[in-house]
VOBA-1610 file (N, C-alpha, C; in pm, whole numbers, padded with zeros to 5 digits, always signed):
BEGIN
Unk-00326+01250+00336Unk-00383+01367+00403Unk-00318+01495+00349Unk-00417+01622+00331Unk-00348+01707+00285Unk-00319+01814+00360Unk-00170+01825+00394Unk-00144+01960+00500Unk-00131+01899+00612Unk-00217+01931+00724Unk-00263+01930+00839Unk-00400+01850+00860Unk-00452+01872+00751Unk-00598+01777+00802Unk-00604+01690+00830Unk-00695+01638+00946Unk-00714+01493+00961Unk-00857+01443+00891Unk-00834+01312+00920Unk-00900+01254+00827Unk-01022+01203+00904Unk-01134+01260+00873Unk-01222+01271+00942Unk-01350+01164+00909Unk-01266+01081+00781Unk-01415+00958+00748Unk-01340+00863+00889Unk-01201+00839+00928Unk-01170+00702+01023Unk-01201+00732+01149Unk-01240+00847+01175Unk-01262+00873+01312Unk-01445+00865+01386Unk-01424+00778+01507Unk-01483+00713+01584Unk-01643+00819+01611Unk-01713+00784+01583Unk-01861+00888+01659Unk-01813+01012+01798Unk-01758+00903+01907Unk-01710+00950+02016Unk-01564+01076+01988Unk-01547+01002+01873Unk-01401+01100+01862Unk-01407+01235+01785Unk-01536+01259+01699Unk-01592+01315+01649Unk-01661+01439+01718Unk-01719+01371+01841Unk-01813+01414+01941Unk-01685+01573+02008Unk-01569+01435+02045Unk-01528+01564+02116Unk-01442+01680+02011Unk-01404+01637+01887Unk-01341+01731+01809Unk-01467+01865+01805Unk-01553+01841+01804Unk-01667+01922+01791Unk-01696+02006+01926Unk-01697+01943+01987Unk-01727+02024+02135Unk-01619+02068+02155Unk-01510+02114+02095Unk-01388+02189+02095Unk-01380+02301+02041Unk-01532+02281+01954Unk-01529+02381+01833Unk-01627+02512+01878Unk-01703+02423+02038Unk-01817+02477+02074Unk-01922+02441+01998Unk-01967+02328+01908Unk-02080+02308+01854Unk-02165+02204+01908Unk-02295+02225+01903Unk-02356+02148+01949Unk-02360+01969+01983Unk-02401+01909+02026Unk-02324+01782+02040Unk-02428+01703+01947Unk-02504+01737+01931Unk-02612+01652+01772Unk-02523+01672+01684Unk-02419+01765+01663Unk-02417+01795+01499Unk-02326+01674+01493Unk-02290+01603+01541Unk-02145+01482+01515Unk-02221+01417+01447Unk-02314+01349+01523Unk-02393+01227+01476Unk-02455+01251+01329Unk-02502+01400+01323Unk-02527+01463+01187Unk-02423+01433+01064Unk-02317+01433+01080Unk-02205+01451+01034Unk-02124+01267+01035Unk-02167+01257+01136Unk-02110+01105+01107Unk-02204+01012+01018Unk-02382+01055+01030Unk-02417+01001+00944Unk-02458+01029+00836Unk-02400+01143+00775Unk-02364+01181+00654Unk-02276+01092+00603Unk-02132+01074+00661Unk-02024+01019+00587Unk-02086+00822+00556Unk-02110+00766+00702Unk-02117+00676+00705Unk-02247+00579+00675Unk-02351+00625+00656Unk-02541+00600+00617Unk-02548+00673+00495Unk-02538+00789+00461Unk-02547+00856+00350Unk-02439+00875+00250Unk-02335+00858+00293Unk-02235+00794+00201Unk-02204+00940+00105Unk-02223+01030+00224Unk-02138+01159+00112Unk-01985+01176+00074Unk-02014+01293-00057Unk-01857+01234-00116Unk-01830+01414-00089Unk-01860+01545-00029Unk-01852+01585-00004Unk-01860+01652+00160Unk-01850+01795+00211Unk-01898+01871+00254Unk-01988+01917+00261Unk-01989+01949+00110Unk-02113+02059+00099Unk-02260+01988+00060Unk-02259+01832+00032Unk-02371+01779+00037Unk-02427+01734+00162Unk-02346+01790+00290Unk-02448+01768+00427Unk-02476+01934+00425Unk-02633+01899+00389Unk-02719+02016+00345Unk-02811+02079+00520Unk-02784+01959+00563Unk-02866+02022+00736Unk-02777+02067+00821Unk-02647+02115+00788Unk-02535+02161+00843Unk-02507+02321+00808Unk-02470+02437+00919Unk-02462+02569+00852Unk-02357+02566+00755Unk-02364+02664+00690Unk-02274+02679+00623Unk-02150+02721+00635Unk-02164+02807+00706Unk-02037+02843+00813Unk-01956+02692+00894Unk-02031+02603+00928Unk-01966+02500+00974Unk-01898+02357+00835Unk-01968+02366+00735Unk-01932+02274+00639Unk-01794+02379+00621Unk-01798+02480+00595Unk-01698+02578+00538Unk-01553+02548+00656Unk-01598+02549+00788Unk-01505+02514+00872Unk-01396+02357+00829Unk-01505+02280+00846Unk-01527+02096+00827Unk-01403+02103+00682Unk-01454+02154+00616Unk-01376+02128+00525Unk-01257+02199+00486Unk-01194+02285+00539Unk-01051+02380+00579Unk-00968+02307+00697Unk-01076+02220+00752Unk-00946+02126+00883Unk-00980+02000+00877Unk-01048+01960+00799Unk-01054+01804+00817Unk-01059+01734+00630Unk-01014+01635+00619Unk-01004+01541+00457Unk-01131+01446+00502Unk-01229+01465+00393Unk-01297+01348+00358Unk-01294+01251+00249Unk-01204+01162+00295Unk-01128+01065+00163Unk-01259+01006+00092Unk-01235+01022-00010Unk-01330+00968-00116Unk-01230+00904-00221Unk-01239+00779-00289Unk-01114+00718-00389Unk-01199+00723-00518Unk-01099+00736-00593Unk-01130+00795-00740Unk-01170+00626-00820Unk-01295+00591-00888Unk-01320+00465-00917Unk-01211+00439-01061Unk-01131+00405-01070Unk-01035+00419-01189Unk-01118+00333-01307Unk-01147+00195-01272Unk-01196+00131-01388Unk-01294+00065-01304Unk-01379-00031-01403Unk-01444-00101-01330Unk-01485-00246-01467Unk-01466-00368-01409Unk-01518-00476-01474Unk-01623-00529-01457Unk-01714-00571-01568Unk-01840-00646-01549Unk-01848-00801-01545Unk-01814-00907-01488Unk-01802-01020-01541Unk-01939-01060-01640Unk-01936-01108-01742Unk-02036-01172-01833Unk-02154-01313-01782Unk-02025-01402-01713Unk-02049-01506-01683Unk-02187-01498-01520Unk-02105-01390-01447Unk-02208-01394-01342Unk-02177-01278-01234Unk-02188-01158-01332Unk-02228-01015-01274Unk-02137-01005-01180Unk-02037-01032-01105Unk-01962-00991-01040Unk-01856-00847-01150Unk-01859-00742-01008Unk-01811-00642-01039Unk-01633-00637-00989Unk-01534-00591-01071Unk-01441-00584-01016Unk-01425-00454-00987Unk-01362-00400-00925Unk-01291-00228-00912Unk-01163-00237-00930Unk-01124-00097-00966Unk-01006-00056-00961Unk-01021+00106-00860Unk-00962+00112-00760Unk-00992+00251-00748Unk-00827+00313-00676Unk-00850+00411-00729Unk-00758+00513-00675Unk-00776+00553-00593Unk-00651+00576-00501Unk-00601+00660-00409Unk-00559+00789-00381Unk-00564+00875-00280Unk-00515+01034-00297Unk-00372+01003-00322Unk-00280+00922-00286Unk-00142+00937-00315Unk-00113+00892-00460Unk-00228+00833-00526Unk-00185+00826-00654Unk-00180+00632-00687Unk-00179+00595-00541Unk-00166+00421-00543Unk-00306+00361-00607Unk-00304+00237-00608Unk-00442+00172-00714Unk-00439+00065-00583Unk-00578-00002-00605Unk-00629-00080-00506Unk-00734-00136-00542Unk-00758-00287-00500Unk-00851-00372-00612Unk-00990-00389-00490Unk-01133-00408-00514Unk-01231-00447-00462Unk-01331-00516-00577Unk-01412-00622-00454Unk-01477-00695-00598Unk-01644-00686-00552Unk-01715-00695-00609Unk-01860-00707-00574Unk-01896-00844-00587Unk-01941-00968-00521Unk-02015-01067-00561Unk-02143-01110-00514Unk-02218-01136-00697Unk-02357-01164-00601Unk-02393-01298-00572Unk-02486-01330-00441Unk-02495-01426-00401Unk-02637-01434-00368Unk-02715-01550-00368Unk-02858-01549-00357Unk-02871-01517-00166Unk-02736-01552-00089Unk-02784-01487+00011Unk-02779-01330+00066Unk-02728-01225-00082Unk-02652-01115-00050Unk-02581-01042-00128Unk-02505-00955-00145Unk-02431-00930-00169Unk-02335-00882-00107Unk-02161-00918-00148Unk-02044-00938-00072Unk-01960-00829-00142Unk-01871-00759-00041Unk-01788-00711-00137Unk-01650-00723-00069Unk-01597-00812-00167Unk-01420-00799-00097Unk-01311-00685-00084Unk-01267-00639-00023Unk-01204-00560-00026Unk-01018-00546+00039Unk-00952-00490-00036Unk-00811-00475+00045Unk-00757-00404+00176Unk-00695-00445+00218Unk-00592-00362+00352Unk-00489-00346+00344Unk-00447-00317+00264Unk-00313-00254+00167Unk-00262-00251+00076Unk-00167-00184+00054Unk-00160-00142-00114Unk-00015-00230-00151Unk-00072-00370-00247Unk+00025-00462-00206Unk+00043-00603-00087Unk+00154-00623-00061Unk+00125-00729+00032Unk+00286-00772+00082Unk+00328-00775+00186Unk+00479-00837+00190Unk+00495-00961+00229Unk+00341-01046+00245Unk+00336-01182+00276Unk+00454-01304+00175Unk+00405-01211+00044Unk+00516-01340-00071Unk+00397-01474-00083Unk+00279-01489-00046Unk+00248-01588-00119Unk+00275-01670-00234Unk+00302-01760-00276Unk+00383-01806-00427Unk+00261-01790-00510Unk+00149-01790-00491Unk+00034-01798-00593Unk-00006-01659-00570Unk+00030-01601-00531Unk-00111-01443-00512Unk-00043-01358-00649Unk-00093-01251-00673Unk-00065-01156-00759Unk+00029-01041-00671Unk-00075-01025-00564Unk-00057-00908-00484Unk+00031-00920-00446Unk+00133-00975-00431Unk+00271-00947-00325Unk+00379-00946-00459Unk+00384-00949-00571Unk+00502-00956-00646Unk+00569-00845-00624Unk+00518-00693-00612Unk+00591-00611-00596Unk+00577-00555-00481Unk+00561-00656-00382Unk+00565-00589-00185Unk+00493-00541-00173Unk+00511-00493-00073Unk+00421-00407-00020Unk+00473-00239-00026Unk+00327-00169-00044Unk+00391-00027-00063Unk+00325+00032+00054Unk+00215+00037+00127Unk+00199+00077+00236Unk+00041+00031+00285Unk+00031+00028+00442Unk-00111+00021+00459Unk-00216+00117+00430Unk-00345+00053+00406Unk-00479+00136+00419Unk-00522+00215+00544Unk-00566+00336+00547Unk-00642+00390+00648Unk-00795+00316+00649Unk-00822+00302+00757Unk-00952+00254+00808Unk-01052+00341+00677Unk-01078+00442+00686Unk-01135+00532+00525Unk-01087+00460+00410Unk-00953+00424+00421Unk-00976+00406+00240Unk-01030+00251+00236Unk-01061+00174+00353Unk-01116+00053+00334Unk-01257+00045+00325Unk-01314+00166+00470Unk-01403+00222+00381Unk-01480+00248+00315Unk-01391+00318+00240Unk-01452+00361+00072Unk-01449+00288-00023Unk-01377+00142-00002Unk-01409+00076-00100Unk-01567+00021-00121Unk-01630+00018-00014Unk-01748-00046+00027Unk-01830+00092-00029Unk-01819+00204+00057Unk-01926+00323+00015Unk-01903+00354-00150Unk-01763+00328-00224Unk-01820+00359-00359Unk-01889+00275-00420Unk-01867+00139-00360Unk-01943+00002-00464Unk-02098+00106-00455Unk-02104+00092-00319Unk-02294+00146-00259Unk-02291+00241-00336Unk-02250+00369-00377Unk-02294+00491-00465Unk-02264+00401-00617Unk-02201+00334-00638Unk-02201+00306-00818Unk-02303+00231-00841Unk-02359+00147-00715Unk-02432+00029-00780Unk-02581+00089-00736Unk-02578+00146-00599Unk-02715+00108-00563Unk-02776+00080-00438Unk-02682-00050-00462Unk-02717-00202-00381Unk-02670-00189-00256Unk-02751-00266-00174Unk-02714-00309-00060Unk-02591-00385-00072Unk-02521-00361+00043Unk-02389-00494+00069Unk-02420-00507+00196Unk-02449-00667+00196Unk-02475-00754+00369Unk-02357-00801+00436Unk-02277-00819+00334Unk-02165-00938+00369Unk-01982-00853+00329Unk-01884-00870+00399Unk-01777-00796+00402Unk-01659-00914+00413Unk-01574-00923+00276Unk-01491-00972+00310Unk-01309-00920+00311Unk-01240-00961+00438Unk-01123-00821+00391Unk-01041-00944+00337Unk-01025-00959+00235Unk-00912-01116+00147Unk-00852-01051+00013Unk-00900-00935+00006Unk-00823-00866-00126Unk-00677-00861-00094Unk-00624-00778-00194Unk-00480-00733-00104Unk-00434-00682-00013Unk-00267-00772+00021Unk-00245-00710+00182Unk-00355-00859+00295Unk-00216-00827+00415Unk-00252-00905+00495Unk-00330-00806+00600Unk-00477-00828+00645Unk-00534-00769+00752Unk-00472-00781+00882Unk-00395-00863+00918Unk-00371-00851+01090Unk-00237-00785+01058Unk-00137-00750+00955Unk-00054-00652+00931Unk-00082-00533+00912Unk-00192-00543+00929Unk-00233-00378+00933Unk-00377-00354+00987Unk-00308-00390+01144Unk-00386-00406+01264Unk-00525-00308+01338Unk-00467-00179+01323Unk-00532-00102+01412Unk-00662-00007+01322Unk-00565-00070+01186Unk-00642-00006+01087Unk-00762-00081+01049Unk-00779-00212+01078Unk-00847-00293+01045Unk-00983-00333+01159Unk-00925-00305+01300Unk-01035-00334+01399Unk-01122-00193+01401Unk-01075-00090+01344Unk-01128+00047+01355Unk-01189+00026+01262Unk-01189-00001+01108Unk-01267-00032+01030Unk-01389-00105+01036Unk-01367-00240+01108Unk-01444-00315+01184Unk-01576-00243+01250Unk-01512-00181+01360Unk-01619-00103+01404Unk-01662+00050+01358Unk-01645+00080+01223Unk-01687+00137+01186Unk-01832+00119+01071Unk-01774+00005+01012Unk-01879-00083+00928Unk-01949-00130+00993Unk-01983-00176+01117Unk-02057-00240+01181Unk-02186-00130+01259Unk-02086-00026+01278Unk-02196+00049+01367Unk-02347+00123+01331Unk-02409+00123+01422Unk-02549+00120+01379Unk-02619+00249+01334Unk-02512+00357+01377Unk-02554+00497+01311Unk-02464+00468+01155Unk-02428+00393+01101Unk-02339+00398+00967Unk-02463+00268+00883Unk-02369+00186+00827Unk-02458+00112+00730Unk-02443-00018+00821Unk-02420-00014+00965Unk-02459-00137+01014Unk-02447-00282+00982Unk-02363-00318+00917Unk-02329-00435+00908Unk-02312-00578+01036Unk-02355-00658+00970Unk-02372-00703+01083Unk-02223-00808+01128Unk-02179-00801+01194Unk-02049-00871+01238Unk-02045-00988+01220Unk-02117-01076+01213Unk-02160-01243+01176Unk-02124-01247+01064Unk-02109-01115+00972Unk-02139-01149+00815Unk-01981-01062+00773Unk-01900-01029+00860Unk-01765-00981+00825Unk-01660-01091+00882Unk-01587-01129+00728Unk-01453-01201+00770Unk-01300-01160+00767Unk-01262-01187+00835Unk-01107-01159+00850Unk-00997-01223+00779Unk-00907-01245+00639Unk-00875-01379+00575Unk-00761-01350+00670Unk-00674-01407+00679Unk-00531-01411+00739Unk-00437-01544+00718Unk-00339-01523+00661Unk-00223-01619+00623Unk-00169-01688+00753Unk-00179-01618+00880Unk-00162-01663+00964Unk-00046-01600+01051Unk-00086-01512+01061Unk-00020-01388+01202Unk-00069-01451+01339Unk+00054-01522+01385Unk-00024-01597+01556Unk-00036-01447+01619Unk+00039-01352+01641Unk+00031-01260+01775Unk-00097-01193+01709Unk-00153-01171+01612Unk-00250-01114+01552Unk-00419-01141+01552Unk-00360-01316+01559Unk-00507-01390+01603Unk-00573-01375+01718Unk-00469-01378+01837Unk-00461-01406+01963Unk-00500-01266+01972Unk-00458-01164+01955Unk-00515-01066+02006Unk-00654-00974+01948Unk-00679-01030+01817Unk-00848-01011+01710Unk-00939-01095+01832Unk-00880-01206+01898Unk-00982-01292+01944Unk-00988-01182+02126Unk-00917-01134+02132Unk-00961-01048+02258Unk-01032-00913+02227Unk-01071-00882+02130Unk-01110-00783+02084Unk-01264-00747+02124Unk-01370-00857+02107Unk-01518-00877+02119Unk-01563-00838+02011Unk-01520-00843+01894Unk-01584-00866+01753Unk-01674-00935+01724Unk-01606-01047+01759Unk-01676-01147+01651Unk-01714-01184+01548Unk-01632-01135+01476Unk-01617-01173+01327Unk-01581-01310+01279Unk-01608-01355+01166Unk-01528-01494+01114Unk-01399-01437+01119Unk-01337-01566+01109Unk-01181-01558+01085Unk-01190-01681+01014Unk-01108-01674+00890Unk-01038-01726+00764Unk-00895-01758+00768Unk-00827-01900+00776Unk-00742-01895+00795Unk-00660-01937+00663Unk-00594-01881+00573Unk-00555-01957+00452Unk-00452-02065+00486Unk-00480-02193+00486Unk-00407-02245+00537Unk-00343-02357+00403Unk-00382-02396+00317Unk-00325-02402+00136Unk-00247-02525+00177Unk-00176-02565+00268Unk-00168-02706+00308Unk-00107-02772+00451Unk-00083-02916+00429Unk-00155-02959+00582Unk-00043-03014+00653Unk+00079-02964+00644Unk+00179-02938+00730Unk+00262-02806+00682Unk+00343-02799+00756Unk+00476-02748+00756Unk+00602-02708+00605Unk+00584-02856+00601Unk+00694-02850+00472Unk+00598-02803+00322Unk+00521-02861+00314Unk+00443-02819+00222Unk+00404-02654+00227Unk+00351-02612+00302Unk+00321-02517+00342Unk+00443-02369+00311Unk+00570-02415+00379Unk+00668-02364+00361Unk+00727-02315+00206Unk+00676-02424+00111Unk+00703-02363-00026Unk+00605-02291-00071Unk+00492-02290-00007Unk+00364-02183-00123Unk+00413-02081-00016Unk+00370-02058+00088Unk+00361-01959+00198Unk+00512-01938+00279Unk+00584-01802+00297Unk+00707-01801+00337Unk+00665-01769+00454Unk+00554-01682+00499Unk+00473-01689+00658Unk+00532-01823+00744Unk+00505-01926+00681Unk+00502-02012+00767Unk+00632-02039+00818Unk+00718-01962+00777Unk+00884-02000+00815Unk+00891-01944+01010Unk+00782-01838+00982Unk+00818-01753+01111Unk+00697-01810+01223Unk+00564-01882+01151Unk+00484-01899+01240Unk+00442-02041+01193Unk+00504-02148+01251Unk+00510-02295+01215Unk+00314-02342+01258Unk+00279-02438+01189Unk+00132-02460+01164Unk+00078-02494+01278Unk+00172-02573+01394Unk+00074-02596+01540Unk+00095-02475+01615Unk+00164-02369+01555Unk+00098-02218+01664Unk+00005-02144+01604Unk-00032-02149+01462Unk-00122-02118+01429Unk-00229-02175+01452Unk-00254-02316+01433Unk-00385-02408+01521Unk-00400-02352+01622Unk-00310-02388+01741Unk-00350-02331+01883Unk-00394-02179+01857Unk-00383-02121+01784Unk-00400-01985+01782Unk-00584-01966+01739Unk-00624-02037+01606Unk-00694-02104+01563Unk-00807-02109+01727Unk-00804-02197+01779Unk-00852-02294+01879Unk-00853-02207+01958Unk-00789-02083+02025Unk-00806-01971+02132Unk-00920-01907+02087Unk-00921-01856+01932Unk-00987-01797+01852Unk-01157-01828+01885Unk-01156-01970+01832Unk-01309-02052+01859Unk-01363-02031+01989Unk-01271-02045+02125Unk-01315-02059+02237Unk-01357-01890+02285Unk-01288-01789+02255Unk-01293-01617+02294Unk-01392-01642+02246Unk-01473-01622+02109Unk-01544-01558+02048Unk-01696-01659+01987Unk-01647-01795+01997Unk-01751-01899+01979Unk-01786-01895+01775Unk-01711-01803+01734Unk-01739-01844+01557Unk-01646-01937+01505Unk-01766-02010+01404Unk-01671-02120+01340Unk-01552-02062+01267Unk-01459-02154+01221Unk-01351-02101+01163Unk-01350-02145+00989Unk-01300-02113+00913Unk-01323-02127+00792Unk-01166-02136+00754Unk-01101-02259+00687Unk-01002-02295+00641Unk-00965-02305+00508Unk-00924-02171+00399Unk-00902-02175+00295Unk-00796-02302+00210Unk-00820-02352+00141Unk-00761-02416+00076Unk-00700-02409-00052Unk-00616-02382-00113Unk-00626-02364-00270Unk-00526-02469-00341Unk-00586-02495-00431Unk-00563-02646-00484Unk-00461-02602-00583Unk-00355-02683-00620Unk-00207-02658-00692Unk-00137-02821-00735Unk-00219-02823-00873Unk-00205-02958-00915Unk-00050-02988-00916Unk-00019-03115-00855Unk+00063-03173-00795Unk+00181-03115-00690Unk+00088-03014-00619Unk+00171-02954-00524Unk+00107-03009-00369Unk-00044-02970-00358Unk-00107-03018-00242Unk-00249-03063-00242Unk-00264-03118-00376Unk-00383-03191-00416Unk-00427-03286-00417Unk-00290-03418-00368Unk-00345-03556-00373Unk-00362-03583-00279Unk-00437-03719-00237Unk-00560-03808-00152Unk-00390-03817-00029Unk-00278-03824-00031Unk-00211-03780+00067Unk-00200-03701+00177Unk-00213-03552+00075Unk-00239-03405+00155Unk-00379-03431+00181Unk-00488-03487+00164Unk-00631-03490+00200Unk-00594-03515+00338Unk-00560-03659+00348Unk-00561-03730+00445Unk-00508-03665+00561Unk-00392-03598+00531Unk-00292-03514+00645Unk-00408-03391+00711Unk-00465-03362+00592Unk-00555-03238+00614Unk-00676-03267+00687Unk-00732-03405+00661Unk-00833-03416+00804Unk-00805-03472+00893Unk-00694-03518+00935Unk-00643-03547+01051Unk-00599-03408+01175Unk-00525-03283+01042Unk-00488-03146+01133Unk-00623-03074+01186Unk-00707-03129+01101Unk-00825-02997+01147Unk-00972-03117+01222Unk-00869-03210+01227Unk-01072-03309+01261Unk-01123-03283+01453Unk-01197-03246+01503Unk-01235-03189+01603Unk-01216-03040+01612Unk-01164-03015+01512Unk-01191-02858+01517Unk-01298-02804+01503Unk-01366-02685+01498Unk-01478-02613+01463Unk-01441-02540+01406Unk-01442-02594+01269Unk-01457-02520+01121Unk-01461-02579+01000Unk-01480-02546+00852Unk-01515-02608+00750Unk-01395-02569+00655Unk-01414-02636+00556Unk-01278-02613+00457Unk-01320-02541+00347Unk-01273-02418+00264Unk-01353-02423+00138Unk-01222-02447+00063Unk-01261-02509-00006Unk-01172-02563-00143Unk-01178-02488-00240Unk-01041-02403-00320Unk-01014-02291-00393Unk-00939-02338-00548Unk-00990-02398-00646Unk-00928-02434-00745Unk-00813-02300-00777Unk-00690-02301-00766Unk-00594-02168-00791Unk-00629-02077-00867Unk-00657-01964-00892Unk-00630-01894-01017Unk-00504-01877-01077Unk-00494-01931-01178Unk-00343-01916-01270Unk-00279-01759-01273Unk-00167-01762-01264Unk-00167-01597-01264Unk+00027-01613-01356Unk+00014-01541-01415Unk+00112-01518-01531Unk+00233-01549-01478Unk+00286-01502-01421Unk+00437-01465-01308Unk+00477-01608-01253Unk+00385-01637-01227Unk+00438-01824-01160Unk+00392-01901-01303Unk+00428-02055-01188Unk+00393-02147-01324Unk+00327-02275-01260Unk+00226-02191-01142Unk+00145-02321-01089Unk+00022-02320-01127Unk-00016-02456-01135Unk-00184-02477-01222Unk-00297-02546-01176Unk-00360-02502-01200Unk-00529-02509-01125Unk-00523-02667-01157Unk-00552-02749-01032Unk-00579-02857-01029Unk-00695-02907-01070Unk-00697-03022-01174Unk-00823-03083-01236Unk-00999-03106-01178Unk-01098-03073-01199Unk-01182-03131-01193Unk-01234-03265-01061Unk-01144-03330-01158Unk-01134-03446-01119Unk-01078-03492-00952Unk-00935-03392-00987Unk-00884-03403-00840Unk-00945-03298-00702Unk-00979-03187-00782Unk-01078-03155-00625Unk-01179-03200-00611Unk-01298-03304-00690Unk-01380-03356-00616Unk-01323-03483-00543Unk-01244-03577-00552Unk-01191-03674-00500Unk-01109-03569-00397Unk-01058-03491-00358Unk-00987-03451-00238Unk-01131-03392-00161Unk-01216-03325-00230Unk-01379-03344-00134Unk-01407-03415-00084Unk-01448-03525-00173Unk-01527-03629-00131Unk-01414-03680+00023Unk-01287-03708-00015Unk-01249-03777+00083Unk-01242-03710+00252Unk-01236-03572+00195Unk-01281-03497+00362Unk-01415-03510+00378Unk-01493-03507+00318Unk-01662-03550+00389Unk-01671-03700+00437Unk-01599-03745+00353Unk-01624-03943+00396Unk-01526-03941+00557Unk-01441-03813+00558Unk-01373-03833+00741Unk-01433-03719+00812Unk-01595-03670+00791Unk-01623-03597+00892Unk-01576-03443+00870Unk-01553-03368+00760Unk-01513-03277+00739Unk-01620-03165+00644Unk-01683-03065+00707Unk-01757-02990+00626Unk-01650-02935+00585Unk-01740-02926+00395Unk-01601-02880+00295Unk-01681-02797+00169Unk-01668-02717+00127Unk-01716-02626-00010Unk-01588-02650-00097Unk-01679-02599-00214Unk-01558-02583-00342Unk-01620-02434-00357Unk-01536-02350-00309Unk-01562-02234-00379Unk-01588-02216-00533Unk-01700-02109-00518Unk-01734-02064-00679Unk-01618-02001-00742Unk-01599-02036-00863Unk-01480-01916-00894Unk-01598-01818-00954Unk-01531-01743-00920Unk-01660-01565-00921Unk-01561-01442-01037Unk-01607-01411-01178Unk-01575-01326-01203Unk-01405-01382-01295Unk-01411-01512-01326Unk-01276-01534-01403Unk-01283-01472-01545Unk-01366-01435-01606Unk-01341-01358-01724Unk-01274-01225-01707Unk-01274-01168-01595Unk-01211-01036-01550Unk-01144-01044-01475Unk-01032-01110-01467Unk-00914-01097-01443Unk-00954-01124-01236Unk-01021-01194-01217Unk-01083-01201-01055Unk-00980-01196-00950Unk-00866-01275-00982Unk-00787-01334-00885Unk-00711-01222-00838Unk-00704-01203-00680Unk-00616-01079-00622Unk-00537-01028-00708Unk-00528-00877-00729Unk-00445-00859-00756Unk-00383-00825-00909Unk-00481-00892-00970Unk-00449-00899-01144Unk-00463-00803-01204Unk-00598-00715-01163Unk-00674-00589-01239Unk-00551-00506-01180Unk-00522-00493-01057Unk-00408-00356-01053Unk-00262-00406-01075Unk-00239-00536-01126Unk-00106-00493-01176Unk-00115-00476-01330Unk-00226-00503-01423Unk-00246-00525-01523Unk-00222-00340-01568Unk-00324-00299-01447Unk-00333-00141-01481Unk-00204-00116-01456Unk-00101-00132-01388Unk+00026-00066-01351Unk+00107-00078-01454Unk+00136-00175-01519Unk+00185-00188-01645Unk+00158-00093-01759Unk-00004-00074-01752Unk-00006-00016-01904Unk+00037+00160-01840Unk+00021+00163-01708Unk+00104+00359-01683Unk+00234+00333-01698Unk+00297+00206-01722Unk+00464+00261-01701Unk+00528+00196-01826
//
């Protein structure tokens, strides 16, 4: 923010309403103004053209309309997925991806710049975390895809970098900002939440009345295992995350979706299968299966072919709906995290 201004893309219709009636202006002009930023997807002031001029001139002397600078952008070859790179006003980089899908198009996006989770496989956490996203700059990752491409986006996923329930308030405000029906209306069925697994975080998303998916990366099917990919789990052991899980299903009634990512001879054999449909069997939710993306810095490797359809097959033969995720966009560097440390390197 610059100065004093506030930042006037994260703020609420209602909150809008009354900054305005402070100003003495009419009480239409919010909605004018909110659906400028949020339906029309302006990157200015001065392009809300049904506004006096005297008032854009105001608007923009006390309030920031964050707009992020698109730094780069990748085309995948293989299957049109778009990567981003975009900049920040403080100068930080931040990754979003476009993928197309015959039911849609999705665009993933981050909730912070960085990550202090420590995943052993991610990109994004090697160098911590540097700070959270404002509800705007999450955003704008979505409104610039919409001004570069075109296209509609149906589907919202927050699994980029950065953990979403660590950067809480910023994230349910976002929520209902994407969703609402004077903006681009998204529909909440079709926004997911990934999460490593923040219990006080679940428990309280599920009192919210969202209803969003929730994604739980859960990468393997106890404790000990778990404990070497994910250092999360030191602080939030796997049956408080289930129960957490299971509050989740019952508040809000959406299935749950259980990330998996496969790490040849770490949590790939017909062992960890077995453990894994035993933790989740009567649950309500499905597994998607994530062959790793290799990423330079570690030295763990995408498990064979071979071994994620035999760790499939054996959760469907015990009653387990299961996907193998597409890998989307591996010629460009897809996997969290890669495109902005790749760029960070070549500035320093």
């Amino acid at each position: 923010m610059t100065g004093e201004k506030r930042d006037i893309k994260s703020m609420t219709l209602e909150e809008l309403e009354g900054q305005l009636a402070e100003k003495g202006c009419r009480a239409f002009r919010a909605g004018q103004i909110f659906q400028w930023i949020h339906e029309k997807l302006a990157g200015s002031f001065e392009e809300m053209t049904n506004l006096p001029k005297d008032l854009r001139e105001r608007l923009s002397q006390e309030y920031d309309l964050i707009t992020l600078k698109q730094e780069d952008v990748k085309v995948s070859g293989i299957d049109g997925t778009r990567k981003y790179l975009f900049g920040l006003p403080d100068g930080h980089v931040i990754e979003s991806v476009l993928m197309k899908y015959k039911h849609g198009n999705s665009v993933c996006i981050s909730s912070q710049v960085g990550c202090r989770m420590g995943c052993r496989f991610c990109a994004s956490t090697l160098d911590g975390l540097e700070r959270n996203l404002r509800p705007a700059e999450m955003l704008d990752q979505i409104y610039g895809i919409r001004r570069d491409t075109g296209e509609r986006v149906s589907h919202v996923v927050i699994m980029g970098s950065g953990e979403p329930l660590d950067n809480y308030d910023s994230l349910v405000r976002f929520i209902r900002l994407i969703s609402h029906e004077k903006g681009l209306n998204i529909s909440r069925r079709n926004i997911t939440v990934s999460t490593c697994g923040i219990v006080p975080g679940i428990e309280k998303l599920a009192e919210e009345g969202l209803g969003v998916t929730l994604a739980l990366s859960l990468h393997a099917p106890d404790d000990r295992v778990r404990r070497t990919l994910m250092p999360v789990a030191n602080r939030y052991p796997l049956e408080d995350v289930m129960r957490a899980c299971e509050t989740y299903f019952k508040k809000t009634g959406r299935r749950l979706t259980f990330e998996y990512s496969l790490v040849k001879g770490v949590n790939d054999n017909l062992a960890e299968a077995r453990a894994l449909a035993q933790l989740i069997k009567n649950r309500q939710g499905h597994v998607n299966l994530i062959p790793v993306n290799p990423i330079k810095e570690r030295d763990y490797v995408q498990s064979g072919r071979k071994a994620v359809e035999e760790f499939k097959l054996y959760l469907e033969k015990n009653g387990i709906n299961v996907t193998i995720r597409r890998e989307m966009g591996r010629d460009i560097n897809g996997a969290c995290g890669q495109l902005r440390r790749s760029f960070m390197e070549q500035k320093s």
